[in-house]
N, C-alpha and C positions, 0 to 999 in steps of 0.2 A: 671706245677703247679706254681714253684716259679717265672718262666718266665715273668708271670700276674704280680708278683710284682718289676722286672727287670724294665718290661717294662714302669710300671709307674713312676719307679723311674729315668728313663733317660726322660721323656716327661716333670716332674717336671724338672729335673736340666735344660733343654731344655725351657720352659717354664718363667723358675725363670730368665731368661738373659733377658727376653723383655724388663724392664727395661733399662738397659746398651746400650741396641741397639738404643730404641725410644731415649735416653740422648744425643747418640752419633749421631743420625740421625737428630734429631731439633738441637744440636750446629753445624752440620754441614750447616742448613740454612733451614731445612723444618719443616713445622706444622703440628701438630699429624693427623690432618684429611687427607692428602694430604701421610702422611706417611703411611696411612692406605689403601690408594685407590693404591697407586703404591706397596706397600709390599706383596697385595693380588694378583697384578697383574701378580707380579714376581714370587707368588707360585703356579698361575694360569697356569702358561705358562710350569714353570719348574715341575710339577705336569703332565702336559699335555702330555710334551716329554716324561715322561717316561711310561706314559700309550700306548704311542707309538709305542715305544721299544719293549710292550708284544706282544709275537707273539699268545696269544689266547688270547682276549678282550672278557669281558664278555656282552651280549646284556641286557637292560637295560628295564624292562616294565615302562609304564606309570606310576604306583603308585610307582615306585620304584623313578622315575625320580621326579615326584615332593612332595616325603618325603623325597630324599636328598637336594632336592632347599630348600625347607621348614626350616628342621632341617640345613644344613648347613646355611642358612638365620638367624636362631637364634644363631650362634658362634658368625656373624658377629655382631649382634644385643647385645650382651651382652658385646664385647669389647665397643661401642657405648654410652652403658645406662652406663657403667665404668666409662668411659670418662668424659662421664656430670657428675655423681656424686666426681669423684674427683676438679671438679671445687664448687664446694657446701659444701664439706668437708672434713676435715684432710683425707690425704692418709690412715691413719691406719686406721680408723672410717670405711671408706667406705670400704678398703679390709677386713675388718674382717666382716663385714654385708654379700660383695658375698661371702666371704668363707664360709657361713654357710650353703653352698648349699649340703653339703653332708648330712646335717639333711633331707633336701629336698627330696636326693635321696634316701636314706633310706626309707623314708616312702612311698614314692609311690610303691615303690621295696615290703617293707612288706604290706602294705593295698592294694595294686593294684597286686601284680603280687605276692603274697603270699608267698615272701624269707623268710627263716628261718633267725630269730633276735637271737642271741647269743650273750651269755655276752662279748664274747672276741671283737666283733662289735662294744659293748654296748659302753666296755671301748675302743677302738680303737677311736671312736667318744669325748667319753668325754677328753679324754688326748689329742687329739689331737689339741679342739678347745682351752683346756685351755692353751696348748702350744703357739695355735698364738695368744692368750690373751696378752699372755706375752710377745712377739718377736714384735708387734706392739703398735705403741705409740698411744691409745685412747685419747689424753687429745686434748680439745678443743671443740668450740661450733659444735652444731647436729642442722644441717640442718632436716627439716622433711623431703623435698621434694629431700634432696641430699640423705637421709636415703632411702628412696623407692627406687630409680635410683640404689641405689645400693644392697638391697634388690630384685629388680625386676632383677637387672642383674644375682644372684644368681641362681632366680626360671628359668629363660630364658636358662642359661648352664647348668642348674638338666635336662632340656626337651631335650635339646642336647647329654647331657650324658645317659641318660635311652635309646633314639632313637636308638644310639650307639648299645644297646643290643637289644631292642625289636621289633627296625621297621623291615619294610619290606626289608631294605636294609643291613640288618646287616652280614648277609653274603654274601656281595658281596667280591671282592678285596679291598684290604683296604685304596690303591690308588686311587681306584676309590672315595670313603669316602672323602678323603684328596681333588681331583682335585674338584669335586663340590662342597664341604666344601668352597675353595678357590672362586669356579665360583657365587656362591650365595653371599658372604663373598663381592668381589670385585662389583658387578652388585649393591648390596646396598649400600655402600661408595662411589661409583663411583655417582652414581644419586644425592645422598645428595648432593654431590661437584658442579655438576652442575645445581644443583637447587639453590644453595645457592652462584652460582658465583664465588670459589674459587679453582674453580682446578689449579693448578700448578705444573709442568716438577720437579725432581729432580736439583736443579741447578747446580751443580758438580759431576765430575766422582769418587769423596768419597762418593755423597750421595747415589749414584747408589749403588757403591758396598757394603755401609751398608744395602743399602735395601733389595740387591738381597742375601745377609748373611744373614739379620733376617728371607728372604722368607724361607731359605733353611733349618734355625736353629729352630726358632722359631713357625712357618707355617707346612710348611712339615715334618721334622723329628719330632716335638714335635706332633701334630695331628695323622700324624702314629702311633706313638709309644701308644700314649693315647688309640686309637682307638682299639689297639692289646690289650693293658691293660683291656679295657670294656671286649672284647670277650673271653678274658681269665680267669679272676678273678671277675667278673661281675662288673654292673654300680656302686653299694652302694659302693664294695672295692677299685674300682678304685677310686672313688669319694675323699674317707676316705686320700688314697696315694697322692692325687694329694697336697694336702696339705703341701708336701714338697717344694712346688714351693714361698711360702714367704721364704723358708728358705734358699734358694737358693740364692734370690733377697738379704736378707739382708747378706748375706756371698761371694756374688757377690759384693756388693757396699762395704761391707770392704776392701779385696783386693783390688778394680781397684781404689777406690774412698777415702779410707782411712777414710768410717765412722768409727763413732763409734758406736760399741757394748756391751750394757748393760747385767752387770750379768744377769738381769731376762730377757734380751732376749736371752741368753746364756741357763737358764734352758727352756726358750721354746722350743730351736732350739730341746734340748735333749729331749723334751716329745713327738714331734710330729715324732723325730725318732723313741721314744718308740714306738706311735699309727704305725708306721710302721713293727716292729714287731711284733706288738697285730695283724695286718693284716694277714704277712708270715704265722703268729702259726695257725690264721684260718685258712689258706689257708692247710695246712700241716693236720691240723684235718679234714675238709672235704673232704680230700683226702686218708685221713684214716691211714696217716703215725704217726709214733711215731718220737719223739726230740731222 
């Protein structure tokens, strides 16, 4: 039971470093697109070995194979539309637009697949987006078309995360999730690159090993973890948890980088912790345990 919420709580702190790595991998000498087509490559391969390693591999049907290309094509698709929309507007603008994707999830979860909506949900949701209200700096001009890109990256990871629980491959190995995730993920970055003429090598053996660290931190263990989080505590809660991942990034970039942190990013950080206990208590009531 609480494990669902372990779980999302290491794929957030997991998650919340991509920042730190992408910083430390473009001052090392590479471009975010470039750092994207070899970082996937890295948890393509290391994803690979260890689906290797099982000694019972599970056999893969047709629908199963291309709803994982599919949906893991849309992880890769929503880092993408991120991308472009942080080029169009304020970093906080745009990450608070996709983080509103657990509204998203929520409701397909309750209109479509008919989850029961409870208040402790309710407020899980509202405390929590009013937390990364607070923890990100909105001020600055709104692009319309950087607002969509980053809106659409939102709804693109809600479809990612619902597949998580509802498709046909939801109970496969979870490595398996992880290694196509990565195969679909890399085969889309990788074309863009060579459509667009700018593929390029890591040029250093630092850039190498921050990449093949973000494969292994950010890629694979944070995917796993997420993915065990979906199956556990379902798409909507996981959705609600993942939200810890700005809080991560800004308490990440204090430490290593010595920003600064704003009192009102200070009570956010605390509200979206709340929204993670409004999460646990649900989890503990549908399970029918008492505090």
């Amino acid at each position: 039971m609480l494990i669902g919420v372990l779980c999302v709580v290491l794929a957030s702190v997991a998650f919340g470093f991509t920042p730190v790595f992408a910083t430390e991998i473009v001052g090392a000498g590479m471009d975010t697109m470039n750092m994207l087509v070899f970082t996937n490559a890295s948890s393509l391969l290391l994803s690979g070995a260890a689906l290797l390693l099982q000694k019972n591999r599970p056999r893969i049907t047709k629908r199963q194979f291309w709803q994982l290309m599919l949906f893991g094509g849309c992880y890769g698709l929503t880092i993408l539309l991120l991308s472009y929309s942080y080029r169009m507007l304020p970093i906080g603008i745009a990450t608070f637009l996709h983080f509103c994707y657990p509204i998203v999830v929520t409701a397909v979860m309750v209109i479509i697949f008919k989850e029961h909506l409870s208040l402790l949900k309710i407020a899980a949701i509202a405390v929590s987006l009013l937390g990364l209200f607070l923890i990100l700096d909105i001020s600055g001009g709104l692009s319309l078309t950087g607002a969509l890109l980053a809106l659409a990256s939102g709804f693109v990871y809600a479809a990612y995360v619902i597949a998580g629980r509802k498709s046909s491959f939801s109970m496969l190995p979870v490595m398996t999730v992880v290694f196509f995730t990565s195969l679909a993920s890399f085969m889309g970055f990788l074309t863009y690159q060579l459509v667009t003429g700018g593929l390029l090598s890591p040029p250093n053996v630092k850039s190498w090993l921050l990449i093949i660290s973000n494969a292994a931190a950010d890629n694979i263990f944070a995917i796993f973890m997420m993915t065990c989080a979906i199956r556990r505590m379902g798409a909507s809660n996981a959705a609600i948890g993942n939200l810890l991942e700005p809080v991560t990034s800004l308490l990440a970039g204090a430490l290593l980088y010595r920003d600064k942190i704003s009192p009102l990013s200070l009570v956010g950080c605390a509200l979206v912790l709340l929204s993670i206990l409004l999460i646990a208590l649900y989890e503990r009531k549908a399970a029918g345990l008492t505090l």
